[in-house]
DRENMI-19735 format. One record per residue (C-alpha): residue number from 1; x, y, z. Coordinates in nm, 3 decimals. Example, Ala and Ser with C-alpha at 12.3 -4.5 7.8 and 13.67 -1.06 7.14 Angstrom:
! residues 2
[1 [1.230 -0.450 0.780]]
[2 [1.367 -0.106 0.714]]
This chain:
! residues 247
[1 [-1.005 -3.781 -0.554]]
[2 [-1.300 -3.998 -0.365]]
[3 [-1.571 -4.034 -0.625]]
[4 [-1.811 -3.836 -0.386]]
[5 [-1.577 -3.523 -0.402]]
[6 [-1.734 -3.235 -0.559]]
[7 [-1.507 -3.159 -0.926]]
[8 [-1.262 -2.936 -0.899]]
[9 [-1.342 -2.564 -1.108]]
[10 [-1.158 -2.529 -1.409]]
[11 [-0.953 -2.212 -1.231]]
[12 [-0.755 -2.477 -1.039]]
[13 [-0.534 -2.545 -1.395]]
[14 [-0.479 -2.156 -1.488]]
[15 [-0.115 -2.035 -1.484]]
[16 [-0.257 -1.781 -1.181]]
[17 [-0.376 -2.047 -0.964]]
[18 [-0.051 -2.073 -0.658]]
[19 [-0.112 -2.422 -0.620]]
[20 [-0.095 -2.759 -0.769]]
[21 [-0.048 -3.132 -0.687]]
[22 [-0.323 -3.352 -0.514]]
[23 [-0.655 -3.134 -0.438]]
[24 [-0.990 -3.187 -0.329]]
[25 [-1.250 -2.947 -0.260]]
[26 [-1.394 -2.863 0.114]]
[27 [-1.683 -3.015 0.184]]
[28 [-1.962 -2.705 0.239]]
[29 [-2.106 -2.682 0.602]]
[30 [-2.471 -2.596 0.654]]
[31 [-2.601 -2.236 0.625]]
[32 [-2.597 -2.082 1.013]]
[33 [-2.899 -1.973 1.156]]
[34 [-2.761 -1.617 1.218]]
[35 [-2.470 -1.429 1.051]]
[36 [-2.188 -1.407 1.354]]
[37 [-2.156 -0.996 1.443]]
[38 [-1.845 -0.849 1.267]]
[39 [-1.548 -0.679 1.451]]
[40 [-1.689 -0.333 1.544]]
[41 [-2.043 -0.359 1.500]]
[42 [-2.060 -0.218 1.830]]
[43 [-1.855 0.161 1.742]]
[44 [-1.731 0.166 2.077]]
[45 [-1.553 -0.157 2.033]]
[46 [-1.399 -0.062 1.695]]
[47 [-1.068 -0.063 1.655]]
[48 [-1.054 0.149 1.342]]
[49 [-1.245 0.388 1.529]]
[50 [-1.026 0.415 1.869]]
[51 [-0.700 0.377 1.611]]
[52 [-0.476 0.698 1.659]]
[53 [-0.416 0.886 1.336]]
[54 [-0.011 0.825 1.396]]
[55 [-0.109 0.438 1.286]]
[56 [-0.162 0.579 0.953]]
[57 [0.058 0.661 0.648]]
[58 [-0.228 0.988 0.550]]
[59 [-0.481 1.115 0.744]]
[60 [-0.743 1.408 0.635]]
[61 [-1.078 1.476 0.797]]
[62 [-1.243 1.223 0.668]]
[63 [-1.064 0.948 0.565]]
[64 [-0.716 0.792 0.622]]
[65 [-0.501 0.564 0.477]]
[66 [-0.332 0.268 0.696]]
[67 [-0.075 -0.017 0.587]]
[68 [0.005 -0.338 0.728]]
[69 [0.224 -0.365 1.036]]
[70 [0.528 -0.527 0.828]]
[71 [0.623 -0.564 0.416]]
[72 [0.430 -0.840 0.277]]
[73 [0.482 -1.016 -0.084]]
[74 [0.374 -0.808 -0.303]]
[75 [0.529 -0.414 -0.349]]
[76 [0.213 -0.234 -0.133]]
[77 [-0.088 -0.324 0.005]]
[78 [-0.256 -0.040 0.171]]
[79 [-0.644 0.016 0.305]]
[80 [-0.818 0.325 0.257]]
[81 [-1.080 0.363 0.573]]
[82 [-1.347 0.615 0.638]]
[83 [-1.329 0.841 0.954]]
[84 [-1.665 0.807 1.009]]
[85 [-1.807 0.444 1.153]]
[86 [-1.994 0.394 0.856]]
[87 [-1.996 0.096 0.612]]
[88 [-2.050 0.096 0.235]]
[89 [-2.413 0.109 0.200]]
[90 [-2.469 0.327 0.481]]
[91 [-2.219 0.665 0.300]]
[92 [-2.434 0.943 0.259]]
[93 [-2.427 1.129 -0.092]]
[94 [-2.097 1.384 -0.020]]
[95 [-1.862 1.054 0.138]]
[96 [-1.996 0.862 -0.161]]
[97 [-1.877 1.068 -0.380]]
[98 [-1.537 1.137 -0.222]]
[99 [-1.506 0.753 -0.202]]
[100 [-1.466 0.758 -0.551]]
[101 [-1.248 1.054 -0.620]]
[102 [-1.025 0.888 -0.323]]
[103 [-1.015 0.554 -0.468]]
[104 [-0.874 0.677 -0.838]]
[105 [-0.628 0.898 -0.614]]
[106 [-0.481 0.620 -0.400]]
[107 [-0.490 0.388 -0.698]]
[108 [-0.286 0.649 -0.887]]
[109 [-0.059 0.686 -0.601]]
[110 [0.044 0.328 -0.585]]
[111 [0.088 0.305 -0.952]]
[112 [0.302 0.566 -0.968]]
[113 [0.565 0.349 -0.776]]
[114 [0.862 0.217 -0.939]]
[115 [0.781 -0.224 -1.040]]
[116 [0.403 -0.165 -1.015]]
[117 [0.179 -0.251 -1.301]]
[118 [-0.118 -0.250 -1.174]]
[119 [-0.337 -0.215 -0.823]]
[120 [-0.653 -0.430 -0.730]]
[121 [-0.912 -0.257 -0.537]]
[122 [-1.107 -0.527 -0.314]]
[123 [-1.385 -0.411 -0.100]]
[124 [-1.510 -0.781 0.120]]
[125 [-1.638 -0.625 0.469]]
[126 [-1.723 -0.961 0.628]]
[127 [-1.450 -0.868 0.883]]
[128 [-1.486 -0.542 0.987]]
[129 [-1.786 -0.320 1.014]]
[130 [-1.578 -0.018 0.979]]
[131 [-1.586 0.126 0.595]]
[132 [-1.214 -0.020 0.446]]
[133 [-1.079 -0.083 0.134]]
[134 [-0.785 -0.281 -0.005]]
[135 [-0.542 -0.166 -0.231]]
[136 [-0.264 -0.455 -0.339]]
[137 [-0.005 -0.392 -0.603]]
[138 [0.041 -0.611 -0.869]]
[139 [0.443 -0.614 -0.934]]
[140 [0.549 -0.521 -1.316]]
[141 [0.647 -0.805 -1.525]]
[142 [0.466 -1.127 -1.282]]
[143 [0.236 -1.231 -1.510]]
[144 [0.111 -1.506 -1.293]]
[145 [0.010 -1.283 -1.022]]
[146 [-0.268 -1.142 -1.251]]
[147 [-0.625 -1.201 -1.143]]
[148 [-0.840 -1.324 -0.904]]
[149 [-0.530 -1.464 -0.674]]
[150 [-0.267 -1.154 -0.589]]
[151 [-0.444 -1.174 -0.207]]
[152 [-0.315 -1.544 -0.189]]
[153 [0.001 -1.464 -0.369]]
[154 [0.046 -1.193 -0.090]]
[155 [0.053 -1.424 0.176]]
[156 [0.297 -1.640 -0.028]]
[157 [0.576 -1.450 -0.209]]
[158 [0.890 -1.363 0.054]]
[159 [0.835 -1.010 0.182]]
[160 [0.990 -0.712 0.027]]
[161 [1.265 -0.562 0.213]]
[162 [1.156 -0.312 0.469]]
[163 [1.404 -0.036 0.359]]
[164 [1.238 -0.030 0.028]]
[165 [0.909 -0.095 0.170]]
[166 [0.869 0.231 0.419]]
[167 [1.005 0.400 0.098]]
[168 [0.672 0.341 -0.075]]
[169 [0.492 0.445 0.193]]
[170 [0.699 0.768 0.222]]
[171 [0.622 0.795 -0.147]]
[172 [0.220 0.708 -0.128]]
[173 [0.137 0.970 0.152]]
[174 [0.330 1.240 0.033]]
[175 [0.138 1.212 -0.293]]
[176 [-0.206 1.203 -0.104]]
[177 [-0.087 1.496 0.081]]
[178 [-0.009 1.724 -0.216]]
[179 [-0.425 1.717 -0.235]]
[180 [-0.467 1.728 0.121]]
[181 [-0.434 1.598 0.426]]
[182 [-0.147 1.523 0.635]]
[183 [0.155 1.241 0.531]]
[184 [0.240 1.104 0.867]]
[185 [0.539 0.847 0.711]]
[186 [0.885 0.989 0.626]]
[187 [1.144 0.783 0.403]]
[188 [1.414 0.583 0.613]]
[189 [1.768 0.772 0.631]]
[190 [2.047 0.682 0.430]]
[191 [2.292 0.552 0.657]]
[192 [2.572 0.714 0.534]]
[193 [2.922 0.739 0.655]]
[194 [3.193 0.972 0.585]]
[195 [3.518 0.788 0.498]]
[196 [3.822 0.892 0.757]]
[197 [4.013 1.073 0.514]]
[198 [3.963 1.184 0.153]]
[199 [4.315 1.153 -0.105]]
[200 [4.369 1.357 -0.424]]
[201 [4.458 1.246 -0.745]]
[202 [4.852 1.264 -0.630]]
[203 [4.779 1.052 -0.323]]
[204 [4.762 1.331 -0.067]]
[205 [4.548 1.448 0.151]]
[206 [4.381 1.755 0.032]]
[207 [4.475 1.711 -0.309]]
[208 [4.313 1.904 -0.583]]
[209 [4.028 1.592 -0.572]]
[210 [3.970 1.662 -0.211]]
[211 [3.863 2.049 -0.303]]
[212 [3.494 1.948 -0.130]]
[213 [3.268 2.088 0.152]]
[214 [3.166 1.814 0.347]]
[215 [3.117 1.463 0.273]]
[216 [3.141 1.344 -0.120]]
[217 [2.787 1.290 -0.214]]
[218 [2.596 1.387 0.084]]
[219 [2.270 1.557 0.026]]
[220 [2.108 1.784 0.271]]
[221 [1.807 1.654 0.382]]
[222 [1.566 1.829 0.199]]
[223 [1.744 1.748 -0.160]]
[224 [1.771 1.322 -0.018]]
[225 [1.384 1.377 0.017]]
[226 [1.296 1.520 -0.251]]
[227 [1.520 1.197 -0.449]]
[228 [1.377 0.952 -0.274]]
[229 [1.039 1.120 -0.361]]
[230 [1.108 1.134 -0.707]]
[231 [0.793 0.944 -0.847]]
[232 [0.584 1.232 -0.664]]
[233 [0.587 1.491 -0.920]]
[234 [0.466 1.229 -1.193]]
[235 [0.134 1.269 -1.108]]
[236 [0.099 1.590 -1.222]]
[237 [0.107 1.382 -1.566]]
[238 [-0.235 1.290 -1.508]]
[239 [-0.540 1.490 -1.445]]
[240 [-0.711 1.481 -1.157]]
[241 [-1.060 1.352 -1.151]]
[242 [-1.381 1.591 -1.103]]
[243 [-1.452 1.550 -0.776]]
[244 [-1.518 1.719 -0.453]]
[245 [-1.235 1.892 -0.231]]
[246 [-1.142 1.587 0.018]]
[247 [-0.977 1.723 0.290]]
Protein backbone atom coordinates (compact mmCIF):
# COMPACT_ATOMS: atom_id res chain seq x y z
CA UNK A 1 0.00 0.00 0.00
CA UNK A 2 1.74 3.60 -1.01
CA UNK A 3 2.34 5.31 2.30
CA UNK A 4 -0.07 8.17 1.13
CA UNK A 5 -3.03 5.64 0.85
CA UNK A 6 -5.72 6.32 3.18
CA UNK A 7 -5.85 2.90 5.92
CA UNK A 8 -7.98 0.47 5.10
CA UNK A 9 -11.39 0.19 7.75
CA UNK A 10 -11.22 -2.57 9.98
CA UNK A 11 -14.51 -4.20 7.99
CA UNK A 12 -12.07 -5.16 5.21
CA UNK A 13 -10.79 -8.36 7.69
CA UNK A 14 -14.48 -9.54 8.83
CA UNK A 15 -15.51 -13.06 7.68
CA UNK A 16 -18.52 -10.96 5.66
CA UNK A 17 -16.26 -8.87 3.72
CA UNK A 18 -16.29 -10.88 -0.28
CA UNK A 19 -12.92 -9.86 -0.83
CA UNK A 20 -9.36 -10.20 0.10
CA UNK A 21 -5.78 -10.03 -1.27
CA UNK A 22 -3.97 -6.67 -2.21
CA UNK A 23 -6.39 -3.50 -1.52
CA UNK A 24 -6.19 0.05 -1.45
CA UNK A 25 -8.78 2.50 -0.92
CA UNK A 26 -10.21 5.03 -3.81
CA UNK A 27 -8.94 8.11 -3.65
CA UNK A 28 -12.22 10.63 -2.84
CA UNK A 29 -13.03 13.16 -5.70
CA UNK A 30 -14.12 16.68 -4.84
CA UNK A 31 -17.70 17.48 -3.70
CA UNK A 32 -19.78 18.59 -7.14
CA UNK A 33 -21.20 21.80 -7.31
CA UNK A 34 -24.74 20.38 -7.94
CA UNK A 35 -26.23 16.92 -7.15
CA UNK A 36 -26.75 15.26 -10.92
CA UNK A 37 -30.92 14.88 -11.38
CA UNK A 38 -31.98 11.23 -10.63
CA UNK A 39 -33.79 8.90 -13.15
CA UNK A 40 -37.41 10.22 -13.13
CA UNK A 41 -37.25 13.41 -11.54
CA UNK A 42 -39.13 14.54 -14.39
CA UNK A 43 -42.65 11.97 -13.82
CA UNK A 44 -43.12 11.92 -17.36
CA UNK A 45 -39.78 10.40 -17.94
CA UNK A 46 -40.16 7.75 -15.20
CA UNK A 47 -39.94 4.51 -15.96
CA UNK A 48 -41.59 3.14 -12.85
CA UNK A 49 -44.30 5.33 -13.65
CA UNK A 50 -44.96 4.38 -17.54
CA UNK A 51 -44.06 0.50 -16.30
CA UNK A 52 -47.19 -1.74 -17.12
CA UNK A 53 -48.56 -3.55 -14.10
CA UNK A 54 -47.86 -7.10 -16.12
CA UNK A 55 -43.92 -6.19 -15.21
CA UNK A 56 -44.86 -6.93 -11.76
CA UNK A 57 -45.13 -10.08 -9.58
CA UNK A 58 -48.36 -8.03 -7.30
CA UNK A 59 -50.01 -5.13 -8.09
CA UNK A 60 -52.88 -3.30 -5.83
CA UNK A 61 -53.94 0.32 -6.11
CA UNK A 62 -51.33 1.67 -4.64
CA UNK A 63 -48.38 -0.10 -4.63
CA UNK A 64 -46.75 -3.03 -6.53
CA UNK A 65 -44.19 -5.32 -6.19
CA UNK A 66 -41.50 -5.90 -9.16
CA UNK A 67 -38.41 -8.41 -9.36
CA UNK A 68 -35.39 -8.40 -11.32
CA UNK A 69 -35.47 -9.40 -14.98
CA UNK A 70 -33.42 -12.80 -14.28
CA UNK A 71 -32.42 -15.02 -10.80
CA UNK A 72 -29.59 -13.42 -9.17
CA UNK A 73 -27.31 -14.95 -6.20
CA UNK A 74 -29.11 -14.85 -3.54
CA UNK A 75 -32.86 -16.83 -3.17
CA UNK A 76 -35.10 -13.31 -3.89
CA UNK A 77 -34.54 -9.95 -4.25
CA UNK A 78 -37.67 -8.08 -4.89
CA UNK A 79 -38.60 -4.04 -4.74
CA UNK A 80 -41.66 -2.85 -3.34
CA UNK A 81 -42.62 0.62 -5.33
CA UNK A 82 -45.32 3.11 -4.73
CA UNK A 83 -48.00 3.78 -7.47
CA UNK A 84 -47.90 7.15 -6.87
CA UNK A 85 -44.58 9.30 -8.16
CA UNK A 86 -43.75 10.11 -4.80
CA UNK A 87 -40.46 9.59 -2.88
CA UNK A 88 -39.95 8.85 0.82
CA UNK A 89 -40.19 12.12 2.40
CA UNK A 90 -42.78 13.39 0.23
CA UNK A 91 -45.74 10.12 1.47
CA UNK A 92 -48.53 11.74 2.91
CA UNK A 93 -49.87 10.34 6.38
CA UNK A 94 -52.33 7.24 4.89
CA UNK A 95 -49.19 5.87 2.21
CA UNK A 96 -46.92 6.31 5.23
CA UNK A 97 -48.59 4.28 7.11
CA UNK A 98 -49.35 1.55 4.56
CA UNK A 99 -45.56 1.68 3.81
CA UNK A 100 -45.09 0.13 6.93
CA UNK A 101 -47.82 -2.42 7.17
CA UNK A 102 -46.50 -3.37 3.45
CA UNK A 103 -42.98 -3.63 4.37
CA UNK A 104 -43.61 -6.30 7.49
CA UNK A 105 -46.00 -8.07 4.81
CA UNK A 106 -43.48 -8.48 1.99
CA UNK A 107 -40.76 -9.17 4.52
CA UNK A 108 -42.98 -11.95 5.89
CA UNK A 109 -43.65 -13.17 2.50
CA UNK A 110 -40.09 -13.75 1.57
CA UNK A 111 -39.31 -15.36 4.81
CA UNK A 112 -41.77 -17.67 4.53
CA UNK A 113 -39.78 -19.30 1.58
CA UNK A 114 -38.10 -22.50 1.93
CA UNK A 115 -33.63 -21.67 2.63
CA UNK A 116 -34.43 -18.09 3.76
CA UNK A 117 -33.28 -16.86 7.09
CA UNK A 118 -33.61 -13.66 6.93
CA UNK A 119 -34.55 -10.46 4.44
CA UNK A 120 -32.71 -6.99 4.40
CA UNK A 121 -34.82 -4.08 3.70
CA UNK A 122 -32.56 -1.25 1.97
CA UNK A 123 -34.14 1.96 1.07
CA UNK A 124 -30.85 4.20 -1.00
CA UNK A 125 -32.96 6.42 -3.63
CA UNK A 126 -29.90 8.07 -5.22
CA UNK A 127 -31.06 6.26 -8.42
CA UNK A 128 -34.45 6.64 -8.88
CA UNK A 129 -36.82 9.35 -7.84
CA UNK A 130 -39.66 7.00 -7.86
CA UNK A 131 -40.53 5.66 -4.09
CA UNK A 132 -38.71 1.80 -4.15
CA UNK A 133 -37.57 -0.44 -1.77
CA UNK A 134 -35.28 -3.48 -1.72
CA UNK A 135 -35.98 -6.61 -0.31
CA UNK A 136 -32.84 -9.31 -0.59
CA UNK A 137 -32.96 -12.68 1.05
CA UNK A 138 -30.40 -13.80 3.11
CA UNK A 139 -30.09 -17.78 2.33
CA UNK A 140 -30.41 -20.14 5.65
CA UNK A 141 -27.26 -21.49 6.92
CA UNK A 142 -24.50 -18.69 4.89
CA UNK A 143 -23.26 -17.19 7.68
CA UNK A 144 -20.91 -15.04 5.76
CA UNK A 145 -23.54 -13.39 3.85
CA UNK A 146 -24.74 -11.68 7.10
CA UNK A 147 -24.48 -7.91 7.25
CA UNK A 148 -23.71 -4.99 5.61
CA UNK A 149 -22.51 -7.00 2.23
CA UNK A 150 -25.57 -9.47 0.91
CA UNK A 151 -26.01 -6.52 -2.06
CA UNK A 152 -22.31 -7.33 -3.12
CA UNK A 153 -22.70 -10.96 -2.43
CA UNK A 154 -25.76 -10.71 -4.85
CA UNK A 155 -23.84 -9.68 -7.63
CA UNK A 156 -21.31 -12.45 -6.83
CA UNK A 157 -22.80 -15.85 -5.87
CA UNK A 158 -23.89 -17.99 -9.29
CA UNK A 159 -27.59 -17.38 -9.88
CA UNK A 160 -30.23 -19.63 -8.61
CA UNK A 161 -31.85 -21.73 -11.11
CA UNK A 162 -34.74 -20.08 -12.82
CA UNK A 163 -37.20 -23.03 -12.32
CA UNK A 164 -36.86 -22.58 -8.66
CA UNK A 165 -36.58 -18.96 -8.93
CA UNK A 166 -40.17 -18.06 -10.73
CA UNK A 167 -41.32 -20.56 -8.00
CA UNK A 168 -40.65 -17.95 -5.32
CA UNK A 169 -42.14 -15.48 -7.08
CA UNK A 170 -45.28 -17.62 -7.67
CA UNK A 171 -45.06 -18.15 -3.94
CA UNK A 172 -44.41 -14.23 -2.84
CA UNK A 173 -47.44 -12.77 -4.86
CA UNK A 174 -49.85 -15.22 -4.09
CA UNK A 175 -49.20 -14.48 -0.43
CA UNK A 176 -49.54 -10.62 -1.02
CA UNK A 177 -52.65 -11.39 -2.80
CA UNK A 178 -54.44 -13.32 -0.04
CA UNK A 179 -54.53 -9.47 1.56
CA UNK A 180 -55.17 -7.90 -1.60
CA UNK A 181 -54.31 -7.07 -4.71
CA UNK A 182 -53.74 -9.01 -7.74
CA UNK A 183 -50.65 -11.92 -8.13
CA UNK A 184 -49.74 -11.47 -11.72
CA UNK A 185 -46.84 -14.56 -11.59
CA UNK A 186 -47.96 -18.23 -11.81
CA UNK A 187 -45.49 -21.20 -10.87
CA UNK A 188 -43.68 -22.85 -13.98
CA UNK A 189 -45.41 -26.29 -15.14
CA UNK A 190 -44.10 -29.49 -14.33
CA UNK A 191 -43.02 -30.92 -17.43
CA UNK A 192 -44.32 -34.10 -17.06
CA UNK A 193 -44.58 -37.01 -19.35
CA UNK A 194 -46.65 -40.01 -19.35
CA UNK A 195 -44.56 -43.17 -19.87
CA UNK A 196 -45.82 -45.25 -23.21
CA UNK A 197 -47.17 -48.02 -21.38
CA UNK A 198 -47.77 -48.86 -17.71
CA UNK A 199 -46.93 -53.00 -16.55
CA UNK A 200 -48.47 -54.75 -13.52
CA UNK A 201 -46.86 -56.55 -10.97
CA UNK A 202 -47.03 -59.88 -13.36
CA UNK A 203 -45.40 -57.98 -16.23
CA UNK A 204 -48.54 -57.23 -18.22
CA UNK A 205 -50.10 -54.60 -19.38
CA UNK A 206 -53.05 -53.72 -17.34
CA UNK A 207 -52.08 -55.70 -14.53
CA UNK A 208 -53.68 -55.26 -11.19
CA UNK A 209 -50.73 -52.26 -10.69
CA UNK A 210 -51.97 -50.58 -13.78
CA UNK A 211 -55.72 -50.24 -12.10
CA UNK A 212 -55.14 -46.11 -12.56
CA UNK A 213 -57.03 -43.17 -14.25
CA UNK A 214 -54.65 -41.32 -16.05
CA UNK A 215 -51.09 -40.78 -15.60
CA UNK A 216 -49.34 -42.20 -12.16
CA UNK A 217 -48.84 -39.15 -10.14
CA UNK A 218 -50.32 -36.45 -12.15
CA UNK A 219 -52.07 -33.74 -10.29
CA UNK A 220 -54.74 -31.61 -11.75
CA UNK A 221 -53.75 -28.30 -11.91
CA UNK A 222 -55.33 -26.81 -9.17
CA UNK A 223 -53.93 -29.60 -6.53
CA UNK A 224 -49.92 -28.99 -8.45
CA UNK A 225 -50.69 -25.29 -7.39
CA UNK A 226 -51.76 -25.48 -4.42
CA UNK A 227 -48.18 -27.95 -3.72
CA UNK A 228 -46.08 -25.80 -5.16
CA UNK A 229 -47.77 -23.07 -2.99
CA UNK A 230 -47.38 -24.89 0.02
CA UNK A 231 -45.45 -22.22 2.17
CA UNK A 232 -48.66 -19.91 1.52
CA UNK A 233 -50.85 -21.04 4.21
CA UNK A 234 -47.92 -20.57 6.86
CA UNK A 235 -48.60 -17.21 7.25
CA UNK A 236 -51.62 -17.56 8.81
CA UNK A 237 -49.07 -18.58 11.74
CA UNK A 238 -48.40 -15.10 12.26
CA UNK A 239 -50.62 -12.21 12.96
CA UNK A 240 -51.02 -9.64 10.85
CA UNK A 241 -49.92 -6.22 11.84
CA UNK A 242 -52.49 -3.28 12.77
CA UNK A 243 -52.59 -1.48 9.92
CA UNK A 244 -54.75 0.06 7.34
CA UNK A 245 -56.66 -2.02 4.51
CA UNK A 246 -53.94 -1.78 1.50
CA UNK A 247 -55.61 -2.55 -1.44
Amino acid sequence: MPPDSPILPEFVHWPTFPFEGHLRVKRLDAPAAEEPPRQGEDPSTCQACVAPDDAYIWVADRWRVRALDRPTGLPMVLILESRSHLDLGDLPNLLAAELGVMTVRLERAIRSLQGVARVHVNRWGDGSAHLHLWFLARPFGQLQLRGTFLSLWDDILPAVPEAHWRENLAMVAAWLAEFGGRALVEPPRINWQAPSRFEGATGEVGGPESSVEGPIGAATPDSSHASQNGGVDRRSAEAEPTGPDVA
